[in-house]
matplotlib code that plots the C-alpha trace (Angstrom):
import matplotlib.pyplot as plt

x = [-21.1, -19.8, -18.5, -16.7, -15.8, -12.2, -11.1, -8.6, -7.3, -10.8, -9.8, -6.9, -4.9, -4.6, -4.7, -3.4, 0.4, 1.3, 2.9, 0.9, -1.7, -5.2, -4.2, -5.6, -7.5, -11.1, -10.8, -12.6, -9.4, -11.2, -10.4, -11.8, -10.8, -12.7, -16.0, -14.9, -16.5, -15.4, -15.6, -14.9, -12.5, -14.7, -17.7, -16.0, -16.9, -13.8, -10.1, -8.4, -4.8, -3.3, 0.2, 1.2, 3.9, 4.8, 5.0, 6.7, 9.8, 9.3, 10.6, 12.8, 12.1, 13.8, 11.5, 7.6, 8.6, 10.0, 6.6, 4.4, 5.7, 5.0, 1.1, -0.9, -1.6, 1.3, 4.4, 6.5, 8.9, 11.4, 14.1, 17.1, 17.7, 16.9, 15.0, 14.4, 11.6, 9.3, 5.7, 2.8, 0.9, -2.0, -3.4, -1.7, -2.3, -1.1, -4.2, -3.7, -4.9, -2.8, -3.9, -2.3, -4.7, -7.6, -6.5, -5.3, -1.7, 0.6, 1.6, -1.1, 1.6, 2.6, -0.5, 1.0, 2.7, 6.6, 6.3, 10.7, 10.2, 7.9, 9.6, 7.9, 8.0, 5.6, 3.3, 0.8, -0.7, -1.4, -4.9, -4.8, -7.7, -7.7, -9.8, -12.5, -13.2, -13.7, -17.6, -16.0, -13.2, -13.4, -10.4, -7.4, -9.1, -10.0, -6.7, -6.8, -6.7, -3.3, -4.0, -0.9, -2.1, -0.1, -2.6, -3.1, -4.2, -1.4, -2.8, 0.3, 4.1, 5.3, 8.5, 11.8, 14.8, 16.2, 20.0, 20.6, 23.6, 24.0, 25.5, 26.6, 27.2, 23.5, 22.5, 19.4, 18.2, 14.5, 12.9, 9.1, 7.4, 3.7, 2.2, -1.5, -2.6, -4.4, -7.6, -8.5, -6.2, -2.9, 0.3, 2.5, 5.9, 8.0, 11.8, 13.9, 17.0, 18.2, 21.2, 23.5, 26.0, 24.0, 25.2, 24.9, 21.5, 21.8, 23.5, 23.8, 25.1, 28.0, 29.4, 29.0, 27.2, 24.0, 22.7, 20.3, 18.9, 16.0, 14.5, 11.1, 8.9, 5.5, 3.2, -0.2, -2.4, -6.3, -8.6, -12.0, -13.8, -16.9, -17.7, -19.1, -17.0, -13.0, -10.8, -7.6, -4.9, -1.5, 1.5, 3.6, 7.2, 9.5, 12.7, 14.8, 17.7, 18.2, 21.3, 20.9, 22.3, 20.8, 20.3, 23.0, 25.8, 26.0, 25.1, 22.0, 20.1, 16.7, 15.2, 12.4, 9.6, 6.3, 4.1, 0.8, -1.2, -5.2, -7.1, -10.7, -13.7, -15.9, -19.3, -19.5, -22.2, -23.4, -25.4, -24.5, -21.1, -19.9, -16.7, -15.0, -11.8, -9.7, -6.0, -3.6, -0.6, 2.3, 4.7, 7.7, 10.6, 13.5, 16.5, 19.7, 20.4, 17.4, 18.2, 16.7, 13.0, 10.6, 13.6, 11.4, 7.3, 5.4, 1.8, -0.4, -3.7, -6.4, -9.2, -12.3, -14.4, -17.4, -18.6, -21.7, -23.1, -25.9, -27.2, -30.5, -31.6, -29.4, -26.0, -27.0, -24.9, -26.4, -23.4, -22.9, -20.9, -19.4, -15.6, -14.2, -10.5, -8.5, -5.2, -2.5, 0.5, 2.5, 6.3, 6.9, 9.8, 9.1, 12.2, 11.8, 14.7, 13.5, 12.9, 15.5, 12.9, 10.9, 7.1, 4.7, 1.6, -1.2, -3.8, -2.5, -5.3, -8.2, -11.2, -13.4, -16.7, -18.0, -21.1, -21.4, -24.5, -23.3, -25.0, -23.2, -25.0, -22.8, -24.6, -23.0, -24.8, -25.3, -23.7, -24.6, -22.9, -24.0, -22.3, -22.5, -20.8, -21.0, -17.5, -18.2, -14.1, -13.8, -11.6, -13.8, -17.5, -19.3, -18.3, -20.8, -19.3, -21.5, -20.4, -22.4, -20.9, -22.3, -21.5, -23.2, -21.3, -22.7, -20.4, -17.3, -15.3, -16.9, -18.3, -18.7, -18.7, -19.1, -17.5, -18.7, -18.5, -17.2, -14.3, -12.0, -8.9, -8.6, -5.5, -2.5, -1.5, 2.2, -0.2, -1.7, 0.9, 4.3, 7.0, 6.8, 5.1, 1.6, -1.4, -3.7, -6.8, -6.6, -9.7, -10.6, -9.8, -13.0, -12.8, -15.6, -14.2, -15.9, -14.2, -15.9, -14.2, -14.6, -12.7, -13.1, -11.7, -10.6, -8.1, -7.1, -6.0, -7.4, -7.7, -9.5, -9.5, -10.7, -10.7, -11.1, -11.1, -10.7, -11.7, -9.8, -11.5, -9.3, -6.6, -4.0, 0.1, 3.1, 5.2, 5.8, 5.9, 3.3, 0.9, -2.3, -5.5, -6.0, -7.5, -6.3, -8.0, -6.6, -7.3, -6.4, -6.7, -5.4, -5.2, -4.4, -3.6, -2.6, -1.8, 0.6, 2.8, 3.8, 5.6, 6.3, 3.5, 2.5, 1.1, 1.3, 0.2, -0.1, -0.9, -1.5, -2.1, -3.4, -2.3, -3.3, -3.0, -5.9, -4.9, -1.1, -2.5, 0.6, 0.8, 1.2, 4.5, 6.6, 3.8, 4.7, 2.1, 3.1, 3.7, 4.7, 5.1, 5.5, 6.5, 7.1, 7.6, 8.7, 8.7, 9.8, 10.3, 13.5, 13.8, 12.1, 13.0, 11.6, 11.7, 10.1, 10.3, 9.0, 9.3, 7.9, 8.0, 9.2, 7.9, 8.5, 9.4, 7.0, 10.0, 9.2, 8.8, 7.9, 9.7, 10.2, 12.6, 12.6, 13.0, 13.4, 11.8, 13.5, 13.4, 14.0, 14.9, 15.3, 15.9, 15.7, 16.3, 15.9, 17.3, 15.3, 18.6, 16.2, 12.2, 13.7, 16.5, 16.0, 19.2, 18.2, 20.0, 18.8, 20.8, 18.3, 18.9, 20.0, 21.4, 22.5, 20.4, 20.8, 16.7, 15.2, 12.2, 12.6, 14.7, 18.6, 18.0, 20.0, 18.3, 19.5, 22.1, 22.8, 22.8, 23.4, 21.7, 22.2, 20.2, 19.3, 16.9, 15.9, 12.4, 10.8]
y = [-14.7, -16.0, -13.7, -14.3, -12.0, -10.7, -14.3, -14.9, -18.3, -19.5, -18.4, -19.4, -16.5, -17.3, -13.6, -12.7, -11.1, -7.8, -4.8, -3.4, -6.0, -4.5, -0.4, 0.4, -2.9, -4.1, -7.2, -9.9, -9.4, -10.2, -7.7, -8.1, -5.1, -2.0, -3.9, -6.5, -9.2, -10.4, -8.0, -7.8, -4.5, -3.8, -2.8, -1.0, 2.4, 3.1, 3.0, -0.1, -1.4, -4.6, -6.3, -9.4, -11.4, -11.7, -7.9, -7.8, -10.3, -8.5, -5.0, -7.0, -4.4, -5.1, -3.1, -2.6, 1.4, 0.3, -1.5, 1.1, 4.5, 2.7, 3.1, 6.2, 8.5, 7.1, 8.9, 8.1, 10.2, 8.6, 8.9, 7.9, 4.8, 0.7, -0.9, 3.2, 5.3, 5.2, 7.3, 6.6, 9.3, 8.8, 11.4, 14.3, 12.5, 9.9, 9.0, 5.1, 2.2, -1.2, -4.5, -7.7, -10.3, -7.9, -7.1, -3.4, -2.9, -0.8, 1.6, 2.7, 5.1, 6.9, 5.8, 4.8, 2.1, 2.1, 0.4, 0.9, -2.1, -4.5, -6.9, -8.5, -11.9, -14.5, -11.8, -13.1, -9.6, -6.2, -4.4, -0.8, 0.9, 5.0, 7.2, 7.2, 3.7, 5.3, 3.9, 0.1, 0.3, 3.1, 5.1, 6.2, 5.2, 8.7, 8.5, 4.9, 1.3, -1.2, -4.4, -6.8, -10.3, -13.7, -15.8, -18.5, -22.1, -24.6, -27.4, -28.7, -28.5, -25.4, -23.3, -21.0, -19.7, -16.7, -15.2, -11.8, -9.6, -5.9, -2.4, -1.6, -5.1, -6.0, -9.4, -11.6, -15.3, -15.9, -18.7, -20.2, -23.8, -24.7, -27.4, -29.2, -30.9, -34.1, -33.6, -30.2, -28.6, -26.5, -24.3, -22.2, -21.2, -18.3, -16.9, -14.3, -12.7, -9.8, -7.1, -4.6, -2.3, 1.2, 4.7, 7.8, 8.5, 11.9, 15.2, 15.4, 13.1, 11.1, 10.7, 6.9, 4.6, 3.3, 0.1, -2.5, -6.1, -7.9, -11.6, -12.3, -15.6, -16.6, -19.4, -19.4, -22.6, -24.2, -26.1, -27.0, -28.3, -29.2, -27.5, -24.6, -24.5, -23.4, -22.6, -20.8, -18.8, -17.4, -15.6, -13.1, -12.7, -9.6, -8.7, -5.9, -3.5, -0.2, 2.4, 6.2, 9.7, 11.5, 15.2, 15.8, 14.5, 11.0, 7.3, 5.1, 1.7, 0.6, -3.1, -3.7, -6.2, -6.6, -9.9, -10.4, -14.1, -14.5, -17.1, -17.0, -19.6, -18.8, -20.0, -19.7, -20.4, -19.5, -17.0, -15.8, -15.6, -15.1, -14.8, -13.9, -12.8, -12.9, -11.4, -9.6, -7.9, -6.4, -3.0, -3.1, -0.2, -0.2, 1.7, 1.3, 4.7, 4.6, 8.4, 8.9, 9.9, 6.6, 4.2, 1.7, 1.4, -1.4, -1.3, -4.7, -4.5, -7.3, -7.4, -8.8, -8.9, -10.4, -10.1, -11.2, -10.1, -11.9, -11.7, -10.4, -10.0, -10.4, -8.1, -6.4, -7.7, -6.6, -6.4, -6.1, -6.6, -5.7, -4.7, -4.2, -3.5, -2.8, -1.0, -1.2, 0.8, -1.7, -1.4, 2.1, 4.3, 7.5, 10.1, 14.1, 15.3, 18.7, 17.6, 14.9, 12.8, 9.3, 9.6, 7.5, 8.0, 9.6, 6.7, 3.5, 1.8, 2.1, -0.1, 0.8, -0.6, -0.4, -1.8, -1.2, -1.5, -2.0, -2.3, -3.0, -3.1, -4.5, -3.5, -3.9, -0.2, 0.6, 0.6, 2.0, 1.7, 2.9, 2.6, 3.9, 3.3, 4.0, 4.1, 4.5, 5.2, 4.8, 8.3, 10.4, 8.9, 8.0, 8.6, 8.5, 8.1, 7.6, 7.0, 7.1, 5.8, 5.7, 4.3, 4.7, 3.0, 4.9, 2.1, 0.2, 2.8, 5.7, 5.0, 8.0, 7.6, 9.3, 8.9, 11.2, 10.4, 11.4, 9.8, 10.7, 9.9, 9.4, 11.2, 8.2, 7.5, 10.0, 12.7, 13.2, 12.4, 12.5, 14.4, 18.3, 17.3, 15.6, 17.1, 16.0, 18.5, 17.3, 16.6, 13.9, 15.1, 14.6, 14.9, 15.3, 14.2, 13.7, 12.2, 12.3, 10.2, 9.1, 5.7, 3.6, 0.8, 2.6, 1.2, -1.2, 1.7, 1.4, 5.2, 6.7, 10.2, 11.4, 15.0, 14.7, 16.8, 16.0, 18.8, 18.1, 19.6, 19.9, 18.3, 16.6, 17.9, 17.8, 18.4, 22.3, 21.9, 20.9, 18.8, 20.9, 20.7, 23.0, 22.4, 21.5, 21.1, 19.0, 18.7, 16.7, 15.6, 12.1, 10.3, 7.0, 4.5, 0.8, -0.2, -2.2, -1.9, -5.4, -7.1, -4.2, -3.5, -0.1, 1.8, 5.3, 7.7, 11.3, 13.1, 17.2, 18.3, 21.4, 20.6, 23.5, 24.0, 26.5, 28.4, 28.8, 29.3, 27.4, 23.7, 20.9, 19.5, 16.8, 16.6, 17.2, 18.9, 17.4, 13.2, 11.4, 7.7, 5.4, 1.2, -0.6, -4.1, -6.3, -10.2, -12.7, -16.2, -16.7, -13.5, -10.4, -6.2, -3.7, -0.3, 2.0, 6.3, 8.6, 11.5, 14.1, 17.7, 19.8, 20.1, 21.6, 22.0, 23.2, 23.8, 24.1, 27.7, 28.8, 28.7, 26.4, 23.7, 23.6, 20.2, 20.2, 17.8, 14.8, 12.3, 8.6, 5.6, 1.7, -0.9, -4.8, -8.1, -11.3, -14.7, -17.9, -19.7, -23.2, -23.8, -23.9, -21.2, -17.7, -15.3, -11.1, -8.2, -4.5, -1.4, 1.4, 5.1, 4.5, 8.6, 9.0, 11.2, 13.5, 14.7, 14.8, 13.5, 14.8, 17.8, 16.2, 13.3, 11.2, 8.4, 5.9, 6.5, 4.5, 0.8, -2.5, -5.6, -9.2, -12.6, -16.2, -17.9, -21.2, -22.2, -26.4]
z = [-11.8, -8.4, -5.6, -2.9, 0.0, 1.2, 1.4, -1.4, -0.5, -1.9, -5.6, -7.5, -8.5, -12.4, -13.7, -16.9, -16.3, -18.0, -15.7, -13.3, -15.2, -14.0, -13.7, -17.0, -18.3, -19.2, -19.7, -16.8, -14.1, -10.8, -7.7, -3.9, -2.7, -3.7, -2.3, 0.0, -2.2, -5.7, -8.6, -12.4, -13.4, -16.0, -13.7, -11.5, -10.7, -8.6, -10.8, -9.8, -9.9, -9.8, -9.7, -9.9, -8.8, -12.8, -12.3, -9.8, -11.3, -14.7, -12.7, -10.6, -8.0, -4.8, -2.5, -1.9, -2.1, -5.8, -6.9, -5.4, -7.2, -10.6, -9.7, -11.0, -8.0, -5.6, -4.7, -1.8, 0.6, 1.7, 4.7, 3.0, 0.6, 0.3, 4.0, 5.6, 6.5, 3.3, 3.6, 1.0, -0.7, -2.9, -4.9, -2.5, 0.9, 3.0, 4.4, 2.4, 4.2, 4.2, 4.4, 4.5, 3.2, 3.8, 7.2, 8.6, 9.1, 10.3, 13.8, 15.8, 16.8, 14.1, 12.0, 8.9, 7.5, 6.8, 3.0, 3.3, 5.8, 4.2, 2.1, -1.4, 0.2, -0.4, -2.5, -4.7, -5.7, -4.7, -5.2, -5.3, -5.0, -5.7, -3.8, -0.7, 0.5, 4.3, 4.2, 3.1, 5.4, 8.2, 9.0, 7.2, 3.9, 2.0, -0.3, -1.1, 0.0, -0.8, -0.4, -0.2, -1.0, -0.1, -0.2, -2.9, -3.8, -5.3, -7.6, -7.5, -5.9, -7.0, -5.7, -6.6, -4.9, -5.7, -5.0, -5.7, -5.6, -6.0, -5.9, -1.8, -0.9, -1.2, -0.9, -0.9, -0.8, -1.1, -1.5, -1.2, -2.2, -2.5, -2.2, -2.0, 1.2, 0.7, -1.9, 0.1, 1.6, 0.4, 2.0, 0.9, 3.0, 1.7, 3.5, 2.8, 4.1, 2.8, 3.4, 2.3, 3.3, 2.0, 1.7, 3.6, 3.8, 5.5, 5.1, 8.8, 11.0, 11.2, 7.1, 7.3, 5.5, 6.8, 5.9, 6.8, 7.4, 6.2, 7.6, 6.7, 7.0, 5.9, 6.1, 4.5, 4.8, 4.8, 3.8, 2.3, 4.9, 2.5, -0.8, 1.0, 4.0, 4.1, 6.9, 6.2, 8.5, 7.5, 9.9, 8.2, 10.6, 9.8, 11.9, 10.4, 11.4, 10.4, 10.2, 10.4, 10.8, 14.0, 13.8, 17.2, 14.7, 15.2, 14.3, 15.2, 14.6, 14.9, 15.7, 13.7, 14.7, 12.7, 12.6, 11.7, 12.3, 10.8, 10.3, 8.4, 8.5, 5.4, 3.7, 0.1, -2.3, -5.7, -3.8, -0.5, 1.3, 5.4, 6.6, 9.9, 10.8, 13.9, 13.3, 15.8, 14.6, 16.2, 15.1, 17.9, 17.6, 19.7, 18.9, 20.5, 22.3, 25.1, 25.4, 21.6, 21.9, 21.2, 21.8, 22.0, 20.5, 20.7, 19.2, 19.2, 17.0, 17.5, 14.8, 14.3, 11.5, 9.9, 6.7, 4.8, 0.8, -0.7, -4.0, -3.9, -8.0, -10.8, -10.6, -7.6, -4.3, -1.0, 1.8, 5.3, 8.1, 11.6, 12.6, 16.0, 16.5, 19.6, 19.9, 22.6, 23.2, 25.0, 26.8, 25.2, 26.0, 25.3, 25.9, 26.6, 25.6, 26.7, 29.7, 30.3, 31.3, 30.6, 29.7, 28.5, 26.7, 28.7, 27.3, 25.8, 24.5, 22.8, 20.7, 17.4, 17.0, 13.7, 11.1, 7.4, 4.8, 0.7, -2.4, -5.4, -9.2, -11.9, -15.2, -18.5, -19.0, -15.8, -12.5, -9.2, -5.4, -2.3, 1.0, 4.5, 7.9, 11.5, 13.5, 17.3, 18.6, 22.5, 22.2, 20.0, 19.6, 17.1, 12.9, 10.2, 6.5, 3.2, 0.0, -3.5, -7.3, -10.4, -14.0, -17.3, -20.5, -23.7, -25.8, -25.3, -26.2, -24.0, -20.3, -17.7, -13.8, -10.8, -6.9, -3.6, 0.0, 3.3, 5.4, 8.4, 10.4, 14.0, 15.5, 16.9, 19.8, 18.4, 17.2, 20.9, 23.4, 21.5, 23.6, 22.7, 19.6, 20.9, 21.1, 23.2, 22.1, 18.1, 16.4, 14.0, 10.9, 8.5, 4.2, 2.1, -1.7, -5.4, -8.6, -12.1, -15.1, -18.6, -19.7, -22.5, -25.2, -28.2, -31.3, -28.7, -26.4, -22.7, -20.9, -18.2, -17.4, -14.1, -12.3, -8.4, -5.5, -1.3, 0.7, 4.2, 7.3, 10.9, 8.9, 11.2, 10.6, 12.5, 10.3, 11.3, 14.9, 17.2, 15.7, 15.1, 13.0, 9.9, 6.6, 2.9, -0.7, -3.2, -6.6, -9.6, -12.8, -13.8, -17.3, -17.3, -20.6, -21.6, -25.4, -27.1, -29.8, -31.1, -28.9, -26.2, -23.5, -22.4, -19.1, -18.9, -16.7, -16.4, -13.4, -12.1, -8.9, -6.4, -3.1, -0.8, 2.8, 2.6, 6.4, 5.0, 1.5, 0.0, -1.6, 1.0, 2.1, 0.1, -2.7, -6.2, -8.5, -11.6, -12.2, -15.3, -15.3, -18.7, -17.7, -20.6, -21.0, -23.7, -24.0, -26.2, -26.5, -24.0, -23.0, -21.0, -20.6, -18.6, -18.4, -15.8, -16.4, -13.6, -13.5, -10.3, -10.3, -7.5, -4.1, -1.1, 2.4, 4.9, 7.9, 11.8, 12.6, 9.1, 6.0, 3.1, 1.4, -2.1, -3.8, -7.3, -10.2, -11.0, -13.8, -13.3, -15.2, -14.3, -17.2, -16.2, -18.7, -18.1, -19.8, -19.6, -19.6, -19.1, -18.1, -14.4, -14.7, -15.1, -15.2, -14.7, -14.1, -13.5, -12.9, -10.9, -11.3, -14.7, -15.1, -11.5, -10.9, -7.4, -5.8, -2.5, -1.2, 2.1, 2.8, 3.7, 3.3, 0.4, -2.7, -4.1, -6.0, -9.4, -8.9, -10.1, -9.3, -10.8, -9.7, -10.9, -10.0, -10.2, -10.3, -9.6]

ax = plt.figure().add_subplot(projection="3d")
ax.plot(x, y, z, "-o")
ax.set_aspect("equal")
plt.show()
């Protein structure tokens, strides 16, 4: 079998399309993410999900926030409705590393990425990858890696636009075309602009509705220099605006700006593969009151990356590469309103140096990783991280595998220095985690069951006050399952957790214990449905100067359709929040409500 490394553009993305297509399949789906080279599901010893753009369109989702809480492990608080504030959580933390065509996203500041503003333009495919990929990828990686691909390789002229109308004056016009360049090369640009009027999203604050605006561009090109040479680049462009309810009574709005250019130069042969990246990206804030604290952050991230695996006897990949990154805190405002005061931060800038060792055995029987990885951090010094798998398949039916390893999380730039908040005297915050699973093909029923625990040392939290380190266990048991019943396709998962903040001795804030999720899709010969049921139980609170916020369980349900009115026009309709259904995911803050959302779109 051929692999490639982390440069999809070199691989047409011709994947077989059912809902969330790869989550709980065996069939040959090939992923780049869990290894940073090419990979068949079936060997994988880490649990694996993919979308697809058919996935996506099946859902008609209208948000990344939408796509994401149909995956087993992921839940998602969010500050207020469609285009806010949306935090990822993956199997009880938000440690989850982002990637946009293999490369980090997101604010060095706050340290996360804000999936309420990243559109679905231009997206191929997303690989998500559950648990510790920290000796693969470095920091921020113990929960889980989501990797949001764009990339992809037009044989011939392809494209759609889309117009979309909906509950709250929303509106949307997307569009994208494809094309092949000459007998090697290919492009692919994609637009979108996107609005709507919203609805209160807070309990506080002015009672007002708060809304927001979307415009998105992205260009993806290359070309094969030889048959073993490619060079490919693409530039993702979003500018957004965003209303909300302050906590002194009143209305605000935040200017968005997020951009991300790479470009790649790779060697690929039936036996060995190189590739290096250069990317910079950009995460700019800037809200309109320059008295609010942070009224404007600017964050610029410049990567490089080089990466190299080599087959070195049959089914065992030898890998290996070097990663240095550099983030600057550039033209930030940062208000004291204690003080009545501008500050900035105390140290803008820092760099990561890194090198990595994998070896990868894909066995029908057997399989067997082993990784480890050396951070050296300008801030904190040097990070070790290991990580060991293993996979033995007794029949088709029954196969037993086994995860361990180490990660950590450097504290941001907001975590050390933010006004009142900061702390400058935080530690890195290190996990040591373990997952052991059965899965297996049985009566045509794909299922993998998997119990797994991260044990969080000088865990990083601000959400009481001060930011401060203390430490957290979580553990869980997951069951996931695929089958279908004639024409009707089914993914199901089932999920419990034990999220402990072991100093408080009490579960961890905005994490439910129990999840539920069931998408089901159904297709026929001009037509399509969907339907997506989650369901969360309650979760909690943990309030600044002690105390807790109940939130109680909630149960969801979104039903799509879709006409194939001709081969080239496609007429869908989707009403989200089918029950109405009041919850929080973060204490005062409002969800969507019930909504209605109709489209065509016409495809060439």
């Amino acid at each position: 079998m051929k692999k490639t490394l982390l440069a999809v553009a070199l691989a047409p993305l011709c994947l077989q399309s059912s809902l969330v297509s790869a989550q709980t399949t065996t069939d040959e789906t090939m992923v780049v993410t869990a290894n940073r080279f090419e990979q068949s599901t079936k060997n994988l010893i880490a649990p694996v999900s993919v979308v697809t753009k058919a996935d996506i369109d099946a859902m008609q989702a209208n948000s990344l926030t939408e796509v994401l809480r149909t995956l087993p492990g992921v839940q998602i608080s969010t500050n207020g409705t469609y285009g806010h504030l949306g935090r990822t959580y993956v199997r009880g933390s938000d440690n989850v590393l982002f990637l946009l065509n293999g490369v980090r996203i997101g604010s060095a500041t706050t340290g996360f990425t804000n999936v309420g503003q990243l559109p679905l333009t231009g997206i191929e495919r997303i690989e998500f990858v559950r648990g510790n990929r920290a000796a693969v990828y470095g920091a921020d990686a113990t929960a889980g890696v989501i990797n949001i691909i764009t990339d992809s390789q037009p044989q011939q002229m392809s494209g759609e636009v889309k117009a979309e109308f909906g509950s709250e004056k929303y509106q949307q016009l997307t569009g994208s075309v494809a094309n092949r360049l000459g007998e090697r090369g290919w492009m692919k640009v994609a637009a979108n602009f996107e609005q709507a009027d919203g609805q209160d999203v807070a309990s506080f604050g002015s009672n007002d509705d708060d809304g927001f605006r979307n415009r998105d561009g992205l260009i993806d090109a290359g070309i094969h220099l030889n048959d073993h040479w490619t060079l490919a680049g693409n530039a993702y462009y979003h500018e957004g605006n965003i209303e909300f309810d302050d906590s002194f009574g009143g209305s605000e709005e935040t200017d968005n700006l997020l951009y991300n250019v790479s470009g790649r130069l790779v060697y690929d042969n039936d036996q060995f593969s190189s590739e290096l990246i250069l990317a910079m990206n950009r995460d700019e804030a800037e809200n309109a009151d320059p008295s609010v604290t942070g009224s404007k952050i600017v964050t610029d991230r410049n990567v490089i990356s080089w990466r190299n695996a080599a087959l070195v006897q049959a089914q065992t990949w030898l890998g290996a590469g070097l990663e240095y990154t550099d983030e600057q805190v550039k033209d930030s405002n940062l208000w004291d309103s204690w003080n009545q005061v501008f500050n900035s931060y105390d140290k803008g800038d820092r760099d990561n140096k890194a090198a990595y060792v994998t070896v990868n055995h894909d066995g029908q029987q057997a399989q067997a990783e082993a990784s480890v990885r050396v951070d050296d951090n300008e801030q904190y010094g040097t990070e070790f991280t290991w990580q060991l798998g293993a996979g033995w398949r007794f029949s088709d039916a029954l196969r037993l595998t086994g995860n361990a390893g180490t990660g950590f999380r450097a504290p941001t730039f907001n975590d050390l220095y933010w006004p009142n908040f900061g702390n400058p005297t935080l530690e890195p915050e290190e996990s040591k985690t373990v997952e052991v699973a059965f899965d297996g093909q049985l009566n045509a029923v794909y299922w993998r069951l998997a119990a797994y625990q991260n044990d969080i040392d000088n865990r990083i939290t601000c959400q009481s006050g001060s930011c401060q380190n203390d430490d957290a266990l979580i553990k869980g048991i997951e069951l996931v399952a695929a089958f279908e019943t004639g024409a009707f396709d089914h993914h199901l998962s089932l999920e419990y957790l034990d999220p402990k903040d072991k100093n408080l001795n009490q579960p961890l804030s905005r994490v439910a214990k129990q999840n539920a999720k069931w998408n089901i899709v159904y297709n026929a010969a001009d037509w399509q449905a969907s339907l997506n049921y989650l369901y969360q139980g309650e979760r909690q609170e943990n309030l600044y100067g002690g105390g807790v916020y109940e939130m109680g369980g909630y149960s969801l349900f979104d039903v799509a359709a879709s006409y194939y009115l001709t081969e080239q026009v496609t007429l869908s309709g989707r009403v989200a929040n089918l029950f109405d259904k009041e919850y929080e995911l973060v204490q005062n803050y409002n969800t969507q409500e019930r909504s209605y959302y109709a489209s065509v779109t016409y495809q060439f």
